[in-house]
KEKE-3310 file (N, C-alpha, C; in steps of 0.2 Angstrom, whole numbers, plus 5000, padded with zeros to 4 digits):
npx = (5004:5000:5008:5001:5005:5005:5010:5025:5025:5029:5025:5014:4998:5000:5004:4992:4980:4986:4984:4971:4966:4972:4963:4957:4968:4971:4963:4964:4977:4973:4963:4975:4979:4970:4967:4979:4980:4968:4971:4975:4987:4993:5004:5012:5022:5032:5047:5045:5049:5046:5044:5042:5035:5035:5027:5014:5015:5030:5045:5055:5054:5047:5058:5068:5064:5063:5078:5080:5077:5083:5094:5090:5085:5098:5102:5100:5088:5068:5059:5045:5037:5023:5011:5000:4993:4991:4979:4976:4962:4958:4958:4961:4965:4979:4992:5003:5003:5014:5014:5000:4991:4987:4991:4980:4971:4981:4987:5003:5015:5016:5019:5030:5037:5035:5042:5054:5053:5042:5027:5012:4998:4987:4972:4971:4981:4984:4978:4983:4998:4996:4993:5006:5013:5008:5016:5025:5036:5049:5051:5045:5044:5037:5029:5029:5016:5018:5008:5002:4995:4991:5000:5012:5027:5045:5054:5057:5057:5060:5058:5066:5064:5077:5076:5061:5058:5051:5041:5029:5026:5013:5000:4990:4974:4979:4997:5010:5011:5010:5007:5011:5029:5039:5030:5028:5043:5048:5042:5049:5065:5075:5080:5080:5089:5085:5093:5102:5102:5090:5081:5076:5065:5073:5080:5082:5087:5093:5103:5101:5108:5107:5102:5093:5095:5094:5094:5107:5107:5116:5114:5106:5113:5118:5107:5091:5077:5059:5052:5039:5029:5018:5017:5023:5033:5037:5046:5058:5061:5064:5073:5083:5086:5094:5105:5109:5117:5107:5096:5085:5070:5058:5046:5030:5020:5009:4997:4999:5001:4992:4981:4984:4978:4973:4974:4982:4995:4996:4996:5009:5018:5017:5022:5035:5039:5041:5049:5060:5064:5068:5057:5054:5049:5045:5050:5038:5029:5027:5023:5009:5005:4998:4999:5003:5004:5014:5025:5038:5041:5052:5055:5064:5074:5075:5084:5089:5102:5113:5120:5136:5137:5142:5133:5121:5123:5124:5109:5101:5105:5098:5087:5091)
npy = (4994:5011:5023:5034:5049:5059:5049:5051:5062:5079:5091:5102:5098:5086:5081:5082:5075:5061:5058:5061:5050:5041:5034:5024:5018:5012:5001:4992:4987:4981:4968:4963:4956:4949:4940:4933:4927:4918:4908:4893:4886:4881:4866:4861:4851:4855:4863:4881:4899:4913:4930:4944:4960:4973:4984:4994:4994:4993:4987:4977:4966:4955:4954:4949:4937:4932:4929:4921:4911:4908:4902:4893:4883:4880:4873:4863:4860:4857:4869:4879:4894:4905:4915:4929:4934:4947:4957:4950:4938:4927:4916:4906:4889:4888:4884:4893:4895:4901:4904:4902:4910:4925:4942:4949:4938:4932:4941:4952:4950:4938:4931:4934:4929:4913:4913:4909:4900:4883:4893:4895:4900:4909:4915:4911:4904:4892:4883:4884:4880:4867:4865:4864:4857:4843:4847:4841:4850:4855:4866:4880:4897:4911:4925:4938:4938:4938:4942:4934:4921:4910:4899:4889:4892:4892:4901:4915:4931:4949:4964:4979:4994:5005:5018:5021:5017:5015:5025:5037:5029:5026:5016:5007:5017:5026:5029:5019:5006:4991:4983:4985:4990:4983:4972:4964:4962:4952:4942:4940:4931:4935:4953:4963:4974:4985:4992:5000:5006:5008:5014:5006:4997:4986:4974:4956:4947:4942:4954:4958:4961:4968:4976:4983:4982:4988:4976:4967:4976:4986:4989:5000:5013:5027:5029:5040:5040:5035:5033:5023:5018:5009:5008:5004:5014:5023:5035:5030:5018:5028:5037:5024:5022:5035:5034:5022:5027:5032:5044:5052:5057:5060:5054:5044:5042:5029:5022:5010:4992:4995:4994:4994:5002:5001:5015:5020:5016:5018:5034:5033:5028:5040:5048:5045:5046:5057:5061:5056:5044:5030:5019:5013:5000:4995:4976:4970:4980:4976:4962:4965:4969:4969:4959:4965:4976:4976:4978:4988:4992:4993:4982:4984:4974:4970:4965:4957:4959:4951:4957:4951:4935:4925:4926:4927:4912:4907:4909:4903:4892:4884:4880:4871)
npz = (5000:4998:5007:5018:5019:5031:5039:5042:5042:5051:5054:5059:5056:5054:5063:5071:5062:5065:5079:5079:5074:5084:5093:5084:5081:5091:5093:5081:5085:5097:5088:5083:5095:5098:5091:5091:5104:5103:5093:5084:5080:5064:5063:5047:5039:5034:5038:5041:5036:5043:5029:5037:5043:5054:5050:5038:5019:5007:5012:5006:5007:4999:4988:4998:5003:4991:4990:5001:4998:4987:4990:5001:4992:4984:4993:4994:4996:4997:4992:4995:4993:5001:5000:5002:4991:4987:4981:4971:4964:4965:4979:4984:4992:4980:4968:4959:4942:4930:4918:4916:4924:4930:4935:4939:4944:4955:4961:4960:4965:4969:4956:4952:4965:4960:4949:4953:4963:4967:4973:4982:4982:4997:5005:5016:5028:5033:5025:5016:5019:5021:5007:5003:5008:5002:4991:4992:4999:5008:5016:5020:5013:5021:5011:5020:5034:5046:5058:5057:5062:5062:5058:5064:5065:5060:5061:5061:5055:5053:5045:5045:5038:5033:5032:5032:5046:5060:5057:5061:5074:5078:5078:5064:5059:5060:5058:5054:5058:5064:5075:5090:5092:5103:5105:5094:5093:5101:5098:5088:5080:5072:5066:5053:5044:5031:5019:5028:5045:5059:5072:5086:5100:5112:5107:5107:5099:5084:5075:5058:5042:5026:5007:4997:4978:4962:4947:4935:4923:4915:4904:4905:4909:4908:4900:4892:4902:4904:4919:4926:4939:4952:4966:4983:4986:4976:4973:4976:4969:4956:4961:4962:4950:4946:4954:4947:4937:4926:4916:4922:4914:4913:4925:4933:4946:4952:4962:4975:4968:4955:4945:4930:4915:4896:4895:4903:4898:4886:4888:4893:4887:4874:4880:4883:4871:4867:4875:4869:4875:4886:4891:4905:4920:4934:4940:4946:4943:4931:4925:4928:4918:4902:4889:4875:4879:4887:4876:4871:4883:4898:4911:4925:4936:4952:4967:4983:4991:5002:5016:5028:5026:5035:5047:5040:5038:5047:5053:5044:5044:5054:5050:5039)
capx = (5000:5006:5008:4999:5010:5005:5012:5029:5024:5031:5020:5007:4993:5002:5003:4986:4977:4988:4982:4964:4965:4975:4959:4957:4976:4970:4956:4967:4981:4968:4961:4980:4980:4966:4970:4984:4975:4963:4975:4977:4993:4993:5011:5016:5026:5038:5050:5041:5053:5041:5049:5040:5039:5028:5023:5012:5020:5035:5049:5056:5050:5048:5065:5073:5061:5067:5083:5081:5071:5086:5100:5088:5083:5105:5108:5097:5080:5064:5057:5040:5035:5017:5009:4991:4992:4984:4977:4971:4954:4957:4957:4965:4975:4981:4998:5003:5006:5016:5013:4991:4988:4990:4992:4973:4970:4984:4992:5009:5021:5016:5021:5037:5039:5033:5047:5060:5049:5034:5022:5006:4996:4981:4970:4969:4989:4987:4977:4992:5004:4993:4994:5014:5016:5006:5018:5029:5039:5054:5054:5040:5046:5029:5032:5022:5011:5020:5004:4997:4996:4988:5003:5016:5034:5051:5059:5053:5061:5054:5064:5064:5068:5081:5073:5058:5058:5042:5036:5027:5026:5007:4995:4985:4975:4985:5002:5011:5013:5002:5006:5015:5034:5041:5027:5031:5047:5046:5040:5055:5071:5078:5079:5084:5088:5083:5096:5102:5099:5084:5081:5071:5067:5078:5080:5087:5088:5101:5103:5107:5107:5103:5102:5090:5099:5094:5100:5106:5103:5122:5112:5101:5117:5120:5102:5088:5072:5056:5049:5031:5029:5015:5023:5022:5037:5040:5051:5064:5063:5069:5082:5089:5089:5100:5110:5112:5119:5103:5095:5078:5069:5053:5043:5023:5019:5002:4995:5002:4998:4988:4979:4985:4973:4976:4974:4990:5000:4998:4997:5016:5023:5016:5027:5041:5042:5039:5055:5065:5068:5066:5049:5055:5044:5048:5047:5030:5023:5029:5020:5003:5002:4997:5006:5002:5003:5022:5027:5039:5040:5057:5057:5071:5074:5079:5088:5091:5109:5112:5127:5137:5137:5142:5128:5116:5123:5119:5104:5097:5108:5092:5083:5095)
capy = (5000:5018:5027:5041:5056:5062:5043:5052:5069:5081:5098:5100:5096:5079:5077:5083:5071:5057:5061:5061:5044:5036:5027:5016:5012:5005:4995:4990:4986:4974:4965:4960:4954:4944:4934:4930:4923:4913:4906:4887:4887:4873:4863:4860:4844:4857:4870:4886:4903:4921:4936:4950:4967:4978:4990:4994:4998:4990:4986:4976:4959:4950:4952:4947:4930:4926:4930:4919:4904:4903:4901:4888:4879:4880:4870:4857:4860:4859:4878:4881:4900:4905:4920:4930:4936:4955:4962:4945:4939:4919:4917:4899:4890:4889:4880:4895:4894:4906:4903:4907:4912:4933:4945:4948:4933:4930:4945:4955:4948:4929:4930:4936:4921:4908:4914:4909:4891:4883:4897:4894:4910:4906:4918:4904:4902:4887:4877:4885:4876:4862:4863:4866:4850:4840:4846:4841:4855:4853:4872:4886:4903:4914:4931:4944:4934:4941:4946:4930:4915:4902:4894:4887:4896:4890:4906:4925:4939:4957:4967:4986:4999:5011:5027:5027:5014:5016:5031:5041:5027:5025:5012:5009:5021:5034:5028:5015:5001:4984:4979:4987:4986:4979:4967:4961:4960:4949:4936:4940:4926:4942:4960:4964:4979:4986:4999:5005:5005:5012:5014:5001:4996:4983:4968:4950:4940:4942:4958:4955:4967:4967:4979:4982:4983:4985:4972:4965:4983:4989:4995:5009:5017:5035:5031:5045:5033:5038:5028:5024:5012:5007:5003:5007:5019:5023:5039:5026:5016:5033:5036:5021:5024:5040:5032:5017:5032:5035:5049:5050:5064:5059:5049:5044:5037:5026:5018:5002:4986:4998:4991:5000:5002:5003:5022:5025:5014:5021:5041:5034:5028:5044:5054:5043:5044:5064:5065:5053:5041:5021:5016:5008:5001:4988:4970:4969:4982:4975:4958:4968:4971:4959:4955:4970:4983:4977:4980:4994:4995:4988:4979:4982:4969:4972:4958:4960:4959:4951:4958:4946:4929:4920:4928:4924:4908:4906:4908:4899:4884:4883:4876:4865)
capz = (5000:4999:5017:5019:5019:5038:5044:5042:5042:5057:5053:5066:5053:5053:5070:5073:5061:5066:5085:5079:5073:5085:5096:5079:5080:5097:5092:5078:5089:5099:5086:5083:5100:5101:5085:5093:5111:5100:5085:5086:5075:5062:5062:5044:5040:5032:5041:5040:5039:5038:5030:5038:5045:5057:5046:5031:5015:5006:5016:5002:5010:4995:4987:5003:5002:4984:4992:5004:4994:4982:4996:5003:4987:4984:4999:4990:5000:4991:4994:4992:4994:5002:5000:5002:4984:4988:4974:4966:4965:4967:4987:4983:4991:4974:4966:4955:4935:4928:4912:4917:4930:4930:4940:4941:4947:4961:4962:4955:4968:4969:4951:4953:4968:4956:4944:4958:4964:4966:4975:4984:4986:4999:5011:5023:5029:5036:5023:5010:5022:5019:5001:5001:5011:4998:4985:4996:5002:5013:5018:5019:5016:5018:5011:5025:5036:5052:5060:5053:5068:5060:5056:5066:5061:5062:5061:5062:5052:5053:5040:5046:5031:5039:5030:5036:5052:5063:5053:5071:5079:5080:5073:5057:5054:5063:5057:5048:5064:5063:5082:5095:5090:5106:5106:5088:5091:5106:5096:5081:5081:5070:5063:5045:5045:5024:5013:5033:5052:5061:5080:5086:5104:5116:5105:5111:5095:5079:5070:5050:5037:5018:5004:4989:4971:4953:4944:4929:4919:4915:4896:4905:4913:4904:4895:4896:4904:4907:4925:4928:4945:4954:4969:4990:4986:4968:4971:4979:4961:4952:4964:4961:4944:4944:4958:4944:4931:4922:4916:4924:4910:4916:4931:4933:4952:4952:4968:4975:4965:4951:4939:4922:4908:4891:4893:4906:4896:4881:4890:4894:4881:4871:4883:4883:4865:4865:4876:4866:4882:4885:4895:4909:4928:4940:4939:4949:4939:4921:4926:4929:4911:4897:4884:4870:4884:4890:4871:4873:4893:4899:4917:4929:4941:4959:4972:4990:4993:5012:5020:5033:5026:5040:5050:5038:5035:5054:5053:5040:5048:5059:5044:5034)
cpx = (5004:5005:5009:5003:5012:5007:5019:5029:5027:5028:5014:5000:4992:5001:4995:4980:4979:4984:4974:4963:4968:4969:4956:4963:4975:4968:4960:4973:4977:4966:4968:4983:4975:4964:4975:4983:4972:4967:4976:4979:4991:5001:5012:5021:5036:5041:5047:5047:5047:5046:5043:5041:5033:5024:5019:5015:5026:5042:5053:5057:5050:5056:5072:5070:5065:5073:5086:5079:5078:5093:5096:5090:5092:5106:5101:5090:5073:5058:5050:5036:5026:5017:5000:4990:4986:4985:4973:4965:4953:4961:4962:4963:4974:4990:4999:5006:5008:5013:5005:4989:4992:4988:4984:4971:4975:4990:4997:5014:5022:5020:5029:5043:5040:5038:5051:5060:5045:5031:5015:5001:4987:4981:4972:4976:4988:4986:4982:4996:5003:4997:5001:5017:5013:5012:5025:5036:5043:5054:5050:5041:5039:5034:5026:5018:5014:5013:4998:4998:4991:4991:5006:5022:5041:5055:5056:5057:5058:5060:5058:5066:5070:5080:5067:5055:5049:5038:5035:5024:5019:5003:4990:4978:4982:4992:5003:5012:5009:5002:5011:5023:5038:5037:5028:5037:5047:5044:5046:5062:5075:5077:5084:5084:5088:5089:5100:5104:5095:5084:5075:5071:5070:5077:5085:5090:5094:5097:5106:5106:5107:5101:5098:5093:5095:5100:5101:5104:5108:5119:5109:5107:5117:5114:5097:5081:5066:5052:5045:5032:5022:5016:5021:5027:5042:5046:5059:5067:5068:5074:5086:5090:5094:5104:5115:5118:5115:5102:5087:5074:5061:5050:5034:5024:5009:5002:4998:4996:4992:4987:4978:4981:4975:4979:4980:4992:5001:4998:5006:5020:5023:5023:5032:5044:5043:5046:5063:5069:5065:5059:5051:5048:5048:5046:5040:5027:5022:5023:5012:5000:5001:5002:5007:5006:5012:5027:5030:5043:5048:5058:5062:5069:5076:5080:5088:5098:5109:5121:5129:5136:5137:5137:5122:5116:5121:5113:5101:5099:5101:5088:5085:5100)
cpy = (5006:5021:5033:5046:5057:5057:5045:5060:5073:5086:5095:5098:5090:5074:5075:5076:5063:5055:5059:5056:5038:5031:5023:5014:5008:4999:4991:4984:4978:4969:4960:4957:4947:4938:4931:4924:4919:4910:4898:4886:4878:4871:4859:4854:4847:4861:4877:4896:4909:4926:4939:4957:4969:4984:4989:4995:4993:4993:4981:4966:4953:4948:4951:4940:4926:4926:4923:4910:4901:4902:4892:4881:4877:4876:4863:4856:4861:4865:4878:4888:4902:4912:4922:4930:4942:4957:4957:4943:4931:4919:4909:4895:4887:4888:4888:4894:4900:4910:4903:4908:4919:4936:4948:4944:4932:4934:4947:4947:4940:4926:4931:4929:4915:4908:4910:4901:4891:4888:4895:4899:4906:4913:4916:4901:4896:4880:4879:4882:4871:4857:4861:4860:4845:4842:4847:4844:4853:4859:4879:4893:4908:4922:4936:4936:4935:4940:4939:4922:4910:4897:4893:4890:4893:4893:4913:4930:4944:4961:4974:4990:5005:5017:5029:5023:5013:5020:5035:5038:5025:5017:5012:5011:5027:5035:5020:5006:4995:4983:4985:4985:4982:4973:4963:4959:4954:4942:4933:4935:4933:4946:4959:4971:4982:4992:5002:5004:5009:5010:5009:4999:4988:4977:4961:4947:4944:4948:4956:4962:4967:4973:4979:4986:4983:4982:4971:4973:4987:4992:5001:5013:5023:5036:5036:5039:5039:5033:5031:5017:5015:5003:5005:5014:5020:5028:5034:5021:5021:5036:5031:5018:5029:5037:5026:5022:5033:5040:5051:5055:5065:5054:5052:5039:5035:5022:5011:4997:4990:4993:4994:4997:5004:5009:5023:5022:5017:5029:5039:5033:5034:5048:5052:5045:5050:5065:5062:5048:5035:5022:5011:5008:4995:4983:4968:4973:4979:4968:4959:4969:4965:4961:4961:4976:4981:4978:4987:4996:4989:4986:4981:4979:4973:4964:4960:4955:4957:4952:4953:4941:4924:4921:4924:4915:4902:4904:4905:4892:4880:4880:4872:4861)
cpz = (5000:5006:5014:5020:5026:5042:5045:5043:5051:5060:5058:5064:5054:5058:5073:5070:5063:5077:5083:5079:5076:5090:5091:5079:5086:5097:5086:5079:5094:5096:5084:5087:5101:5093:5086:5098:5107:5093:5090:5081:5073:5060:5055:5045:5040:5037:5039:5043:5035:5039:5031:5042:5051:5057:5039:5026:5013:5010:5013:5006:5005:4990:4990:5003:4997:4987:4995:5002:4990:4985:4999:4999:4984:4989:4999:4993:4995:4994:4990:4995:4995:5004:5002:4996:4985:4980:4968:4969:4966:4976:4988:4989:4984:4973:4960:4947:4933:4921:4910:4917:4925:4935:4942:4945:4954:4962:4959:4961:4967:4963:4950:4957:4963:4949:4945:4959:4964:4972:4975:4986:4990:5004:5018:5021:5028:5030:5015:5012:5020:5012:5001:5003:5006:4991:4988:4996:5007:5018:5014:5018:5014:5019:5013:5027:5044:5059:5060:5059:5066:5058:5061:5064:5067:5067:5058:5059:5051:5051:5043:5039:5035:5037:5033:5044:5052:5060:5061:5074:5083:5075:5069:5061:5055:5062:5054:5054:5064:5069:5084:5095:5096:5109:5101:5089:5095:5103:5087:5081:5077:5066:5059:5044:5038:5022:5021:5039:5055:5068:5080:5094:5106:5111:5107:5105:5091:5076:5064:5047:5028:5012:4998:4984:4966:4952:4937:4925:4915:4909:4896:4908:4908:4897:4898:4898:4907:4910:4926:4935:4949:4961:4977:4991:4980:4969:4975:4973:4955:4955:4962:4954:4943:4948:4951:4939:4925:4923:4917:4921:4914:4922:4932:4937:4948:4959:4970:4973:4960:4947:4934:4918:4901:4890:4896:4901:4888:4882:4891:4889:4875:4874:4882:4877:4863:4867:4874:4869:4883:4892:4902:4916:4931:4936:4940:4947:4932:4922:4929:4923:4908:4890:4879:4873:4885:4883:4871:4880:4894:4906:4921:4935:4949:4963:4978:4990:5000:5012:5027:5031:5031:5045:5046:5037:5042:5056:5052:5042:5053:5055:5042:5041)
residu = (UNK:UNK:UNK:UNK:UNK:UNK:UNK:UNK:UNK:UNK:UNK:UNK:UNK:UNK:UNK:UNK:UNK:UNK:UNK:UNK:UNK:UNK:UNK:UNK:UNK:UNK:UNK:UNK:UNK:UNK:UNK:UNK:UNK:UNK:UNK:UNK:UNK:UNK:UNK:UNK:UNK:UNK:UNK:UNK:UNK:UNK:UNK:UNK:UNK:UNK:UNK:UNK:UNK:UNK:UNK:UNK:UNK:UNK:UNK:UNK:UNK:UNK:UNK:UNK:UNK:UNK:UNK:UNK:UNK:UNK:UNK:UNK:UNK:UNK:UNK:UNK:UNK:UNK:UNK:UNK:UNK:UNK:UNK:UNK:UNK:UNK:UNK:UNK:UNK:UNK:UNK:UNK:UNK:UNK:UNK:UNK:UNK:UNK:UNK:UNK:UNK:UNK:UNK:UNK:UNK:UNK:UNK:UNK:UNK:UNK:UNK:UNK:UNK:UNK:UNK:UNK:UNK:UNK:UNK:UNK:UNK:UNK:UNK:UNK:UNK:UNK:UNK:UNK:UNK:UNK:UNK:UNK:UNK:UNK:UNK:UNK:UNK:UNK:UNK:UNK:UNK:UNK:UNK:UNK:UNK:UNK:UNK:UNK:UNK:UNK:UNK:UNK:UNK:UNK:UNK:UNK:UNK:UNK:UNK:UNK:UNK:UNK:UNK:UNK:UNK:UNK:UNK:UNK:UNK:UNK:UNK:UNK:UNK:UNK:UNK:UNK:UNK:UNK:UNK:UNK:UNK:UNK:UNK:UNK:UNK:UNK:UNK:UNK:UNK:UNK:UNK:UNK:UNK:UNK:UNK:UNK:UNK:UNK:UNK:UNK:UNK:UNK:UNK:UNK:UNK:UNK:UNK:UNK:UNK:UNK:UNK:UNK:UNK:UNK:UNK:UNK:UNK:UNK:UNK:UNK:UNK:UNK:UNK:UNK:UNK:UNK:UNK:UNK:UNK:UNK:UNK:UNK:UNK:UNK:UNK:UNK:UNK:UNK:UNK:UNK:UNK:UNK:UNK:UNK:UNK:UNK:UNK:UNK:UNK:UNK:UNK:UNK:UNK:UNK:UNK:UNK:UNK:UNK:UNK:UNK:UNK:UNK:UNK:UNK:UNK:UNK:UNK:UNK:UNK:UNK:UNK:UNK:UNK:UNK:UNK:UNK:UNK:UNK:UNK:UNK:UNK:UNK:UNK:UNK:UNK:UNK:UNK:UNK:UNK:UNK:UNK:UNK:UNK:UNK:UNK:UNK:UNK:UNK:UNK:UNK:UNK:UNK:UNK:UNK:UNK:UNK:UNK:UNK:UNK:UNK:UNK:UNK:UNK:UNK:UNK:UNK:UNK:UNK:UNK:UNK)
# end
């Protein structure tokens, strides 16, 4: 999702509305508690590692998963990634085909997993672990699902993003926080700290740390590009295009998980082509479009880069 301006905001406007709204971040807060109390977690045949966060908004979650899936699946384990699939319309649980399924149906991201391994996108966690054990799965890595106590989990990771952390520190709606962060963490084995470090309160478990890159691209360096994304924080995509050494002539944000219609994508590629500049978006939005529509539009990939190997390699030891 995209976060609301005022969940970072510092101006008294920002504070004030955040304030207004903070007795639904309580009642908010509660009902994440009492999901908890009443959960009768279902235990998987397989190992179950969830990458999450305790906040809304991209926090670059999924490409520390594939990260993490294909370090796994390298150490000969067979990795089956489980998701909700927000934004699609089959509730599943569901075996995803890449080559069918679309992004309508079972969302952007699932599709991006399912590129990596086999991926299960289900509403109902537990009975996706279900599926994932039927296709016989050695090792469950659910991407987001932190908040999610219907399963059983190995291993707890809650990636912080070091730019914008807690945001103010209040609960949705009033700010960007799902739970109470020293209550979340409390139940975290470790912090990922994203592009950084951010203050966080008292933690016992492992600190790691990790980075998101574009990859693979070295042709758009000193080219002029014009970036559309759909994304929880697009201007962080056009950074790390000038950072790459392009020339960024243009940029068009649209909502997280948008669903483009013939009309944007041909309103962008009209512009691109006025300013004599490549059509670039993210991988999670390129796989949103269909087949006519990506004619034109050139993907950049991104990775998450884990800093500390042997740390990480610690970690995951707990698995394999």
């Amino acid at each position: 999702m995209r976060a609301p301006k005022f969940w970072n905001a510092r101006e008294l406007s920002g504070r004030a509305l955040a304030t207004a709204l903070s007795p639904f971040g309580v009642l908010y807060g509660l009902s994440v508690r009492i999901k908890q109390r009443g959960a009768r977690p279902f235990r998987p045949k397989a190992r179950v590692i969830c990458v999450g966060n305790l906040t809304a908004g991209g926090s670059g979650k999924t490409p520390l998963a594939i990260a993490l899936g294909q370090i796994l699946a390298g150490h000969g384990r067979r990795v089956v990634f489980l998701t909700r699939g927000y934004g699609g319309r089959n509730a599943g649980p569901l075996k995803i085909e890449v080559d069918t399924h679309t992004a309508g149906e079972v969302g952007d991201e699932p599709l991006l997993l399912a590129s990596v391994a086999t991926t299960v996108v289900a509403r109902d966690r537990a009975k996706g672990a279900a599926l994932a054990d039927e296709l016989n799965a050695e090792i469950i890595v659910m991407d987001d699902g932190f908040q999610n106590f219907s399963i059983e989990k190995d291993l707890s990771l809650v990636v912080v993003d070091a730019e914008t952390g807690f945001g103010n520190g209040r609960l949705i709606p009033a700010g960007p926080l799902r739970e109470n962060p020293s209550t979340g963490l409390a139940r975290a084995d470790a912090v990922v700290f994203m592009n950084g470090e951010a203050d966080i309160p008292e933690f016992d478990g492992e600190t790691l740390r990790a980075r998101i890159e574009l990859a693979g691209c070295p042709s758009l360096q000193g080219k002029k590009l014009f970036a559309f994304a759909g994304i929880g924080r697009p201007e962080k995509f056009f950074g790390s295009l000038r950072e790459m050494g392009a020339s960024v002539v243009g940029r068009h944000s649209f909502p997280d998980h948008h669903n483009f219609s013939a009309d944007d994508i041909e309103r962008l590629k009209t512009r691109a082509d006025a300013l004599n500049a490549f059509l670039v978006t993210t991988e999670k939005d390129f796989v949103r479009l269909d087949a006519e529509a990506r004619e034109g539009v050139f993907p950049v990939p991104v990775r998450a880069v884990l800093d500390d190997a042997v740390a990480w390699s610690r970690l995951l030891g707990r698995l394999v």
